[in-house]
FIGULUM-992313 format. One record per residue: x, y, z of N, C-alpha, C in turn; residue number from 1. Coordinates in steps of 0.2 Angstrom, whole numbers. Example, Ala and Ser with C-alpha at 12.3 -4.5 7.8 and 13.67 -1.06 7.14 Angstrom:
  n_east  n_north   n_up  ca_east  ca_north  ca_up  c_east  c_north   c_up  resi
      66      -28     39       62       -22     39      66      -16     39     1
      64      -11     35       68        -5     36      64        0     39     2
//
This chain:
  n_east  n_north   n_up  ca_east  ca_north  ca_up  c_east  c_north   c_up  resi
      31      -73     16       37       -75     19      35      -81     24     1
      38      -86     26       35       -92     27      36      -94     34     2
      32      -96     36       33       -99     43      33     -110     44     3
      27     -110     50       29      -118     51      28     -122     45     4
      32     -129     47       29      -133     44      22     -137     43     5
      20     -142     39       14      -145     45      15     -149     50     6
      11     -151     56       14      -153     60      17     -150     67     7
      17     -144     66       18      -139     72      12     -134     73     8
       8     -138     78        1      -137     82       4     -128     83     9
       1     -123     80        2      -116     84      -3     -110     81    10
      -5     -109     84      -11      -104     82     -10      -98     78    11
     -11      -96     72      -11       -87     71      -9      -83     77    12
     -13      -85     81      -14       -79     88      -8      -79     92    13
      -3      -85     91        4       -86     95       3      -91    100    14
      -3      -96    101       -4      -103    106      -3     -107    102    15
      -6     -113    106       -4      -120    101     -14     -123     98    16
     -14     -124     94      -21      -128     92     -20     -134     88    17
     -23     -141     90      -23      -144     84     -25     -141     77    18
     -31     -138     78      -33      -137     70     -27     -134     67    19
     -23     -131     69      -16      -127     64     -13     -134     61    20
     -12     -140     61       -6      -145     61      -7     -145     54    21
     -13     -142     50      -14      -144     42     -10     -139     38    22
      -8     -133     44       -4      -128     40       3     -130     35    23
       5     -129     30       10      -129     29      18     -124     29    24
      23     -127     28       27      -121     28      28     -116     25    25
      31     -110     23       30      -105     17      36     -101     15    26
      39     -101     11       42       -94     10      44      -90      4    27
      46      -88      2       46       -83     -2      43      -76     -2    28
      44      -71     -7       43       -64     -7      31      -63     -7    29
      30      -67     -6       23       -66     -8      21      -59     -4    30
      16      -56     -9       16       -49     -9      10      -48     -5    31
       7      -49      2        2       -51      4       0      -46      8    32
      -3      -44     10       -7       -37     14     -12      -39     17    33
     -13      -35     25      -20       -34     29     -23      -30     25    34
     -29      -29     25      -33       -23     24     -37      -19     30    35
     -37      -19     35      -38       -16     41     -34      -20     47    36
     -31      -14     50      -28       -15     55     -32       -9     61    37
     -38       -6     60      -40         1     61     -43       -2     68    38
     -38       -2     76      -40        -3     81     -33       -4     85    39
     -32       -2     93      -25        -1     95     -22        4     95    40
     -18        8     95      -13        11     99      -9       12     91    41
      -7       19     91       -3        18     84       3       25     87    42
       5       28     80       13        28     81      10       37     75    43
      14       43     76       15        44     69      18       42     64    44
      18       45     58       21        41     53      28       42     51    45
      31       46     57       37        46     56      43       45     62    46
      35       39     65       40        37     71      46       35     71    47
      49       36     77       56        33     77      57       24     74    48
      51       20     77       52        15     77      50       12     66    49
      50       16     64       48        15     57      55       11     55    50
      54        5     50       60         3     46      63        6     40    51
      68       10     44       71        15     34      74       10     32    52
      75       11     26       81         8     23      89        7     23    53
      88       12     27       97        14     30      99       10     36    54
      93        8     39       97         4     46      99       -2     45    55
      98       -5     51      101       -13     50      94      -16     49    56
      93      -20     48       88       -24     47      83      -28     53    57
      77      -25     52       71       -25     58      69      -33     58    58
      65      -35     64       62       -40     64      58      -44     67    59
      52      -47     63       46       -45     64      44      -50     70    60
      38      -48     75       38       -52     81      37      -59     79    61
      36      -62     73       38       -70     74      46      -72     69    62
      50      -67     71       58       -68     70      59      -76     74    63
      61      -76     78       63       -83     83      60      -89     80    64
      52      -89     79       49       -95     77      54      -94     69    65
      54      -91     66       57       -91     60      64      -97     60    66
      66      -95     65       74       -96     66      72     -105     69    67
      69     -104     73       69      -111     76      64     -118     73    68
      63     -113     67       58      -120     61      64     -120     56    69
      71     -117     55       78      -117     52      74     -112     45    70
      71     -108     45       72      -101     40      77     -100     38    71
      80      -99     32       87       -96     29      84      -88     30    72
      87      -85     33       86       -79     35      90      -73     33    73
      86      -69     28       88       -65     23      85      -57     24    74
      90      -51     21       88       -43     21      84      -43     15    75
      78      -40     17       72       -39     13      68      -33     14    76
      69      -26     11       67       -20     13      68      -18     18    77
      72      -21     23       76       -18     28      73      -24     33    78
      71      -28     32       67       -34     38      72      -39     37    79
      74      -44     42       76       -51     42      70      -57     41    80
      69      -59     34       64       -62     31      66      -69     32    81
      63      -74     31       64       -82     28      64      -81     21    82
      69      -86     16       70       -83     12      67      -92      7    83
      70      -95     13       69      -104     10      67     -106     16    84
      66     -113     18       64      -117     22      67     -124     21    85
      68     -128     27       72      -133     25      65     -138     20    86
      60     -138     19       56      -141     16      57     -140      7    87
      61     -135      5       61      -132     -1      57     -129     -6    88
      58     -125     -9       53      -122    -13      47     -126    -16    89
      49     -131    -17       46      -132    -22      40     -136    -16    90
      43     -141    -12       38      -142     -9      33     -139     -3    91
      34     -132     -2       31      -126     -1      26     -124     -4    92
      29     -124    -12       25      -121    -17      18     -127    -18    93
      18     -132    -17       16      -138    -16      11     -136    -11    94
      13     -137     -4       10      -136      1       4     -131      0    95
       6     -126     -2        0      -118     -4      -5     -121     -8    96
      -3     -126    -13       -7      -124    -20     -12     -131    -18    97
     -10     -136    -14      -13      -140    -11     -19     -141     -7    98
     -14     -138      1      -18      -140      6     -20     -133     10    99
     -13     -128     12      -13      -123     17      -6     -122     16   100
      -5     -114     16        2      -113     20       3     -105     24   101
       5     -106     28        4       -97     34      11      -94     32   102
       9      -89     30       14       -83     28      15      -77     32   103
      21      -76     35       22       -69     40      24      -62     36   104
      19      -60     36       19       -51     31      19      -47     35   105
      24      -46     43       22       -42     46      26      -35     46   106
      28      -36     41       37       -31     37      32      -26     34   107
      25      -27     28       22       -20     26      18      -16     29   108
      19      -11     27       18        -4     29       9       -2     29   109
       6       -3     36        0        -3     38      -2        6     40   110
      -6        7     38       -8        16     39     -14       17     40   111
     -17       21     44      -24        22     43     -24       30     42   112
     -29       32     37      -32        38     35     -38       40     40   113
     -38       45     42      -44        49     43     -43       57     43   114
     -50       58     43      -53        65     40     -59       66     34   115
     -58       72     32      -66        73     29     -63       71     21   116
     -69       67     18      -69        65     12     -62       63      9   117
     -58       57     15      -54        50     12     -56       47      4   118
     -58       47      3      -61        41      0     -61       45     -7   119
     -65       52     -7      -63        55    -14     -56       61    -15   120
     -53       59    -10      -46        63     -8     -40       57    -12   121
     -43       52    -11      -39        45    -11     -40       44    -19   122
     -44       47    -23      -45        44    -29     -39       49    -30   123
     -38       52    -30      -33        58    -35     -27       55    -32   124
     -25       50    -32      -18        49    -29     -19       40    -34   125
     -25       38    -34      -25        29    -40     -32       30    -41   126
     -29       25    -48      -36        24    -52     -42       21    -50   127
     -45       21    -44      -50        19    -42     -56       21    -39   128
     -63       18    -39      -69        21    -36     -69       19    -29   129
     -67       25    -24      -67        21    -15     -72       26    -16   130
     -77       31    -18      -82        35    -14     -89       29    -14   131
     -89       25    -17      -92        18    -16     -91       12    -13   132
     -85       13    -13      -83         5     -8     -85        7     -2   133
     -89        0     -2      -93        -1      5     -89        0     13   134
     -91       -1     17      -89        -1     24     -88       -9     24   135
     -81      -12     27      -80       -18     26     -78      -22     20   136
     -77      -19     15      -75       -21      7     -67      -19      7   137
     -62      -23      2      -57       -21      2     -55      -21     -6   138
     -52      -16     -9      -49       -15    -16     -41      -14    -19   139
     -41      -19    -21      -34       -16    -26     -31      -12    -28   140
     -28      -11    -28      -26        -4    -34     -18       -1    -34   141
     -18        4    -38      -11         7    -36     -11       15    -37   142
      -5       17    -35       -1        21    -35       1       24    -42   143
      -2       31    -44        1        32    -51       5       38    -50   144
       9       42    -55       13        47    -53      10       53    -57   145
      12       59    -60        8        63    -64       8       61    -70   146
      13       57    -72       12        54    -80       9       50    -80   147
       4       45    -76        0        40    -77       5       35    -76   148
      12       33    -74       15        29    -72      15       26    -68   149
      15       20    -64       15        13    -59      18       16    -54   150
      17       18    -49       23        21    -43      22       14    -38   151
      16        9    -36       18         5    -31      10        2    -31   152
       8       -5    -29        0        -6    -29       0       -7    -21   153
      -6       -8    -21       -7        -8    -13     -15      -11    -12   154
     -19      -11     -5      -23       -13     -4     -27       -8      0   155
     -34       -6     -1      -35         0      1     -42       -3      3   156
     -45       -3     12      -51        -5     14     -53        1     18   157
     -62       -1     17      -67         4     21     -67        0     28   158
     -65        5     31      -64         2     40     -70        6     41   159
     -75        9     40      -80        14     43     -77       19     47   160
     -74       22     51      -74        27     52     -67       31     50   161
     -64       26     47      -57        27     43     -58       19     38   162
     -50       23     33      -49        18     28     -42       16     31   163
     -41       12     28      -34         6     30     -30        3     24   164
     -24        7     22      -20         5     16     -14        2     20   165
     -13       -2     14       -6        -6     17      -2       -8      9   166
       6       -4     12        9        -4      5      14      -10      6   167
      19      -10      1       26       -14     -2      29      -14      6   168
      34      -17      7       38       -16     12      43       -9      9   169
      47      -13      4       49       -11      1      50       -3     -2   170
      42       -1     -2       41         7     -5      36       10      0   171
      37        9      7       34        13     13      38       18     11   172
      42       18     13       47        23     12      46       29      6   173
      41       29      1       40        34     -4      32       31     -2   174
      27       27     -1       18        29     -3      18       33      3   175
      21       31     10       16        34     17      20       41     16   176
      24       46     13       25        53     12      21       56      5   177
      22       50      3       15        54     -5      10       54     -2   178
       7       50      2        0        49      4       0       55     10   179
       5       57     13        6        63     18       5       69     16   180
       9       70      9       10        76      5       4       78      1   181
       0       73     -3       -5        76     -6     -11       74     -2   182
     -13       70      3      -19        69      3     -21       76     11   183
     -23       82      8      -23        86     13     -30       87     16   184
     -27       88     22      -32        87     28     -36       80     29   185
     -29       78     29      -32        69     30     -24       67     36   186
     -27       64     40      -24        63     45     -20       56     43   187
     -12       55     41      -10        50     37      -7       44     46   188
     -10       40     47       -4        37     53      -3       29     51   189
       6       28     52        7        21     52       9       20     58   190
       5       11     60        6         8     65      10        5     64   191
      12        0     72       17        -3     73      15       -9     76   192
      10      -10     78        8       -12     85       6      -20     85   193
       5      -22     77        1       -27     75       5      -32     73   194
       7      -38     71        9       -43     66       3      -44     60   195
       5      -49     56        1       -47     51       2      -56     48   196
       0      -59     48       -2       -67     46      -6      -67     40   197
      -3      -71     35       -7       -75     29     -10      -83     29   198
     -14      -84     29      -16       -90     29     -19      -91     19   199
     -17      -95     15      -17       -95      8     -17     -104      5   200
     -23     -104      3      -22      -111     -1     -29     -116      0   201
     -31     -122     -3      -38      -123     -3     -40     -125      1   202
     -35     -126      6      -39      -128     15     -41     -121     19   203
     -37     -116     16      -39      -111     21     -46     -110     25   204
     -49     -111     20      -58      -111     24     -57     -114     28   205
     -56     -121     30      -56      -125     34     -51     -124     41   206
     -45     -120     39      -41      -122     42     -42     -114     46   207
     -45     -110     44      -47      -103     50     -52     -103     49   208
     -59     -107     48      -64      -107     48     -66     -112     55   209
     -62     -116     57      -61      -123     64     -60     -116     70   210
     -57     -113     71      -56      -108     73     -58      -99     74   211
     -62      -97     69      -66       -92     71     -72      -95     62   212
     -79      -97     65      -83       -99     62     -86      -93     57   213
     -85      -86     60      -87       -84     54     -83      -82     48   214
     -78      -84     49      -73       -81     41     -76      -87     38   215
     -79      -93     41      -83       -99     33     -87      -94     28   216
     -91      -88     32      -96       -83     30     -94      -78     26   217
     -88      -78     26      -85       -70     21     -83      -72     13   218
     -85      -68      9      -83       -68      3     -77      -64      0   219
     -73      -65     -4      -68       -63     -8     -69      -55     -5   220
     -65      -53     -6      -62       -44     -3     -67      -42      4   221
     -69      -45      6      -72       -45     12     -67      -44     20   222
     -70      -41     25      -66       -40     31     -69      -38     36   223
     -69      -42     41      -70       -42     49     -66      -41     54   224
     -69      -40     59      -65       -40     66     -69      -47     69   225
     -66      -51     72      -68       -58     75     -63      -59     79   226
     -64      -64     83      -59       -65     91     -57      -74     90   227
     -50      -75     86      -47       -81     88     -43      -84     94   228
     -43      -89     96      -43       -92    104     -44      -85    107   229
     -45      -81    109      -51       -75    113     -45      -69    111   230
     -43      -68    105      -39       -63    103     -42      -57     99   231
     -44      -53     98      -50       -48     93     -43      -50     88   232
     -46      -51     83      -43       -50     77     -45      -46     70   233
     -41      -45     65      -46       -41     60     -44      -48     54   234
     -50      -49     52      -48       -56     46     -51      -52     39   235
     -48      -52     36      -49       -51     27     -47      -59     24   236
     -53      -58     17      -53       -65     13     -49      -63      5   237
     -42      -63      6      -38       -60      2     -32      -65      3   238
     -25      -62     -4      -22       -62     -4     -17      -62    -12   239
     -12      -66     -9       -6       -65    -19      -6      -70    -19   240
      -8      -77    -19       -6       -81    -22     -10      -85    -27   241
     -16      -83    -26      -20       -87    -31     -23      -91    -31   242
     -25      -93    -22      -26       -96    -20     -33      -93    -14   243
     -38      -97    -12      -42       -94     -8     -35      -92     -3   244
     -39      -89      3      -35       -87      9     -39      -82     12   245
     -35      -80     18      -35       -76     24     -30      -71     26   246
     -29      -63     27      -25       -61     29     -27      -60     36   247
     -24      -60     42      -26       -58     49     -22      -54     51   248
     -23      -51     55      -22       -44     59     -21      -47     67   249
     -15      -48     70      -15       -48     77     -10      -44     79   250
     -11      -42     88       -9       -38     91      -3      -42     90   251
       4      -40     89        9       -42     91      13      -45     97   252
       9      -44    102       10       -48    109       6      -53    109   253
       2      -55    105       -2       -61    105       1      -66    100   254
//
């Protein structure tokens, strides 16, 4: 879901920096995920401030930039999303596949795990090997049911002393009580606390790499903690569109 155009100096972290002016604008449903957010203040999983599907429609702390870059603003899993931009799809879709474009994905559902043996508790829930993914590595996968059927995909990182999955906006509402229900003796918690930024397309090196140096050093499913203009951040080298990029992890008030 899209934010500025180029042209509008504003940092990931909520200030203004020249290096952002290469960003371009974004929007649509891109299915983009942090992969740790494992630091901060968090919520249980049933906190009141959770987005059901039954309320009115939430909205993520860069709502207002949304509204004041003129976003067509749209219900999407129960969030107020950008749905177009006055720039157009296409020239958007342009912008990504070109130069840079920043994505706000701060609508999906962020959880951290802990307890004794995450990792091989977490296989019996998707098809995958975490009792070997490293500390700092991030994995794709999904969600199967007991017929071996698709229930949802998601992104699942080693945070070292917990894991860190982040689902659909959409199917929070059914992964974070499956992951409740069957992963026992595992402490299931969603946070709240965080905004959650895309940076996606063949500048992104350049364009978050001008601003924290070491993300030039990270490779594809990889993830850190690093501090942009003096903000701790969590950066992973990810995302859906097919393009290099960055997902970032900021405190919400930043």
């Amino acid at each position: 879901w899209g934010l500025w155009p180029a042209g509008v100096r504003r940092s990931a972290a909520g200030g203004r920096c020249e290096n952002l002016q290469r960003i371009g604008l974004q929007s649509g449903p891109g299915r983009l995920r942090c992969t740790r957010h494992g630091y901060g203040s968090s919520q249980p999983i049933f906190d009141k401030r959770a987005p059901m599907m039954t309320d009115a429609p939430k909205r993520t702390p860069l709502y207002d930039l949304h509204v004041e870059l003129g976003g067509k603003m749209v219900d999407f899993a129960g969030w107020e999303m950008p749905v177009q931009y006055p720039m157009g799809i296409m020239g958007e879709h342009k912008q990504c596949r070109e130069k840079a474009g920043l994505f706000d994905v701060s609508h999906m559902g962020q959880v951290i795990l802990k307890g004794d043996n995450v990792a091989q508790k977490l296989e019996s829930l998707a098809p995958s090997a975490f009792t070997n993914l490293k500390e700092g590595k991030a994995r794709y996968t999904f969600f199967t049911n007991e017929a071996g059927g698709i229930m949802d995909d998601l992104i699942v990182s080693n945070a070292g002393d917990h894991f860190f999955v982040v689902v659909n906006a959409s199917m929070r509402h059914q992964d974070i009580p499956h992951m409740a229900k069957h992963l026992t003796g595992v402490e299931v918690t969603e946070i709240f606390d965080r905004a959650l930024v895309a940076v996606q397309g063949p500048a992104a090196e350049n364009v978050v790499g001008d601003l924290c140096p070491a993300a030039r050093e990270m490779k594809f499913m990889e993830t850190i903690v690093a501090e942009i203009n003096g903000v701790e951040c969590r950066l992973s080298r990810l995302g859906y569109t097919g393009e290099d990029g960055y997902e970032i992890s900021i405190p919400e008030d930043k």
